[in-house]
C-alpha positions in Angstrom: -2.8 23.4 -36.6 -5.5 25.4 -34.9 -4.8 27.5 -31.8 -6.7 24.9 -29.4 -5.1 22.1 -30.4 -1.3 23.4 -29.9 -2.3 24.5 -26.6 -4.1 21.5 -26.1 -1.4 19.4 -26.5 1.1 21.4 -25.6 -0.7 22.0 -21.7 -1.6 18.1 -21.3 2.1 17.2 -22.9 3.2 18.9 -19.4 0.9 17.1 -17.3 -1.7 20.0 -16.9 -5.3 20.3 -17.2 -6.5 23.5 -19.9 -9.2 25.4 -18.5 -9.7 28.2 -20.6 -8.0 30.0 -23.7 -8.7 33.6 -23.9 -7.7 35.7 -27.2 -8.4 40.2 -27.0 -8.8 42.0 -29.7 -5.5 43.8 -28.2 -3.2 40.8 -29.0 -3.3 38.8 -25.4 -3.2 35.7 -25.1 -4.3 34.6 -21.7 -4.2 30.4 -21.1 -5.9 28.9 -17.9 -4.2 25.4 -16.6 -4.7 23.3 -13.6 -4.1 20.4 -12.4 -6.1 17.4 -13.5 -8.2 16.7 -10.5 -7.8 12.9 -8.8 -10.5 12.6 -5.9 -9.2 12.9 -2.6 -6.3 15.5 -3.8 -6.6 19.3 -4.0 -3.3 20.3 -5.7 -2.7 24.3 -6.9 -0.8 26.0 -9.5 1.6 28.2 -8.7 4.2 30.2 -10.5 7.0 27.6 -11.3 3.8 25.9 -13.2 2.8 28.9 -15.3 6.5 29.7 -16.0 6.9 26.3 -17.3 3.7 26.4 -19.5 4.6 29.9 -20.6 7.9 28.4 -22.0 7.1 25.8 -23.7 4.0 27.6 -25.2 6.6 30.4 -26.6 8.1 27.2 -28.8 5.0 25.7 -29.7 3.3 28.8 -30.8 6.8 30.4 -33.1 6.8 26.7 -34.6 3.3 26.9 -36.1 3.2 30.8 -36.7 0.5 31.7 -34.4 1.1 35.4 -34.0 0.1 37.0 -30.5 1.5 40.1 -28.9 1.6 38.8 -25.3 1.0 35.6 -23.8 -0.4 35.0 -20.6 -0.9 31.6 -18.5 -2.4 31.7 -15.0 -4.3 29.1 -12.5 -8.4 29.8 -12.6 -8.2 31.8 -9.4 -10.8 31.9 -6.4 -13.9 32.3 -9.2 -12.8 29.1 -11.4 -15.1 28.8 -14.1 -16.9 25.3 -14.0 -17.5 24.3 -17.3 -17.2 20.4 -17.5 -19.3 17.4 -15.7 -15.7 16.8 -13.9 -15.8 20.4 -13.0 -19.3 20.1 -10.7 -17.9 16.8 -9.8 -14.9 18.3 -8.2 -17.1 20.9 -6.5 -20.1 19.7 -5.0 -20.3 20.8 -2.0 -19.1 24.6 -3.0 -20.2 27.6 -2.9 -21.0 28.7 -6.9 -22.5 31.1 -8.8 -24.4 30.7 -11.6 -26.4 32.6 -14.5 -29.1 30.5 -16.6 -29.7 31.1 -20.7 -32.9 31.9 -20.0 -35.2 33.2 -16.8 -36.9 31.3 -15.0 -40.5 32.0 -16.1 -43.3 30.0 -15.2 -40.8 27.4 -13.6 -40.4 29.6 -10.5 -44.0 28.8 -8.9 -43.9 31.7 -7.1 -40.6 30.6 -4.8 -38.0 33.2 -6.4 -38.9 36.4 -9.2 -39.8 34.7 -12.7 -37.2 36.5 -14.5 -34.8 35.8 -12.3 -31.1 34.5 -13.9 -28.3 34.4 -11.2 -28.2 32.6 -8.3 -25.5 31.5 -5.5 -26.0 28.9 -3.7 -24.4 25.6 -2.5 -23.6 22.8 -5.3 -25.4 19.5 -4.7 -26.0 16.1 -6.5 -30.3 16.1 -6.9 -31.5 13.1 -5.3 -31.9 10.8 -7.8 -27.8 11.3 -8.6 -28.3 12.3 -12.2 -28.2 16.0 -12.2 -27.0 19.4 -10.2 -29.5 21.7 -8.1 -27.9 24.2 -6.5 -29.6 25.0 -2.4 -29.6 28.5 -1.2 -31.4 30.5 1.7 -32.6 34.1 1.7 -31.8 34.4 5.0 -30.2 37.9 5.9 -26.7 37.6 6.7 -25.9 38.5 10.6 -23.3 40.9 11.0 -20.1 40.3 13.9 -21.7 41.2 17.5 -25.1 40.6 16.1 -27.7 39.1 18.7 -30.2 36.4 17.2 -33.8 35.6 18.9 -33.4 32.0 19.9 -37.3 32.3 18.5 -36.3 33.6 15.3 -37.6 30.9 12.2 -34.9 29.8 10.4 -35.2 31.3 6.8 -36.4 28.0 4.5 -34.5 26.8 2.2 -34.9 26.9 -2.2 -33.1 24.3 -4.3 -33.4 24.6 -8.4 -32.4 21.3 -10.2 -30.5 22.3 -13.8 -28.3 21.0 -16.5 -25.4 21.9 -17.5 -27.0 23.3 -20.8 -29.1 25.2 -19.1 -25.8 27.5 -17.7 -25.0 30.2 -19.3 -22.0 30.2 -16.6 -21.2 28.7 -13.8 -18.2 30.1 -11.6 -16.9 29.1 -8.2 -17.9 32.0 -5.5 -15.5 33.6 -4.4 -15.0 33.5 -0.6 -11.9 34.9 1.0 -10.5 33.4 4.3 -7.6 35.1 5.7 -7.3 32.6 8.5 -5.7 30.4 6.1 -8.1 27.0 4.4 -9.4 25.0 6.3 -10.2 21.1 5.6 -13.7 19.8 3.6 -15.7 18.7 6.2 -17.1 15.3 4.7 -20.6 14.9 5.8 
């Protein structure tokens, strides 16, 4: 059996989602699992689920002979990778990076630098529902104790519509809170 499909089955077997499967050159092994996402539930891994996975993995993987010198299984962490229609689903709304295949090029019209790749900016449905632009401001960010003109413009906004193989990746942003999460506000 190949590698993806032990862990395949092995990761759903358990009631997990597989995220990623990483292999180094140096022997790791490094799996990625989540939960698989229902709408209106935001469930997290933590280490009782890995050390579960890891277990069972161990068997699955002496049973068919894959050899590996270290295995590793972890939740995708604060920069999840979004790879998956279900992914940006899951996400609109977020904060994301992402970096296209190619520049933008003659596409850009003068709104951002043609060769431009990466780009953070808030996830969104585009307006006729079937794809993803992602919305964005150049506004400078204000720093704490920072006045603001009440005359000051407010910096416009860009949005750039894509498809998902137009990504060369697409990652959550990661934004730390240390005054602990706090709910989605649903618009």
């Amino acid at each position: 059996m190949a590698l993806q499909q032990i862990v395949q089955e092995t990761v759903t077997g358990l009631g997990y989602d597989l995220v990623e499967i990483d292999r180094t050159a140096g022997g790791l092994l490094r799996i990625t699992i989540d939960w698989p996402w229902l709408p209106g539930t935001e469930l997290f891994i933590n280490v009782e689920d890995c050390e579960k996975v890891n277990r069972q993995l161990q068997f699955a993987l002496e049973v068919d002979g894959v050899t590996y010198n270290r295995l590793e299984v972890s939740s995708p962490g604060i920069d999840r990778p979004l790879r998956h229609e279900k992914d940006f689903e899951r996400f609109v709304g977020e904060l994301i990076d992402i970096t296209l295949k190619a520049p933008m090029g003659e596409n850009a019209a003068g709104l951002v630098s043609a060769s431009r790749k990466k780009f953070r900016g808030t996830l969104e449905r585009t307006a006729n529902g079937e794809g993803w632009q992602i919305v964005w401001s150049d506004a400078l960010a204000v720093k704490p104790g920072q006045r603001i003109s009440k005359k000051r413009a407010p910096a416009p906004l860009h949005a750039l519509g894509f498809t998902l193989d137009e990504l060369r990746e697409a990652r959550l942003a990661p934004v730390v809170d240390f005054k602990g999460r706090k709910p989605k506000v649903e618009a």
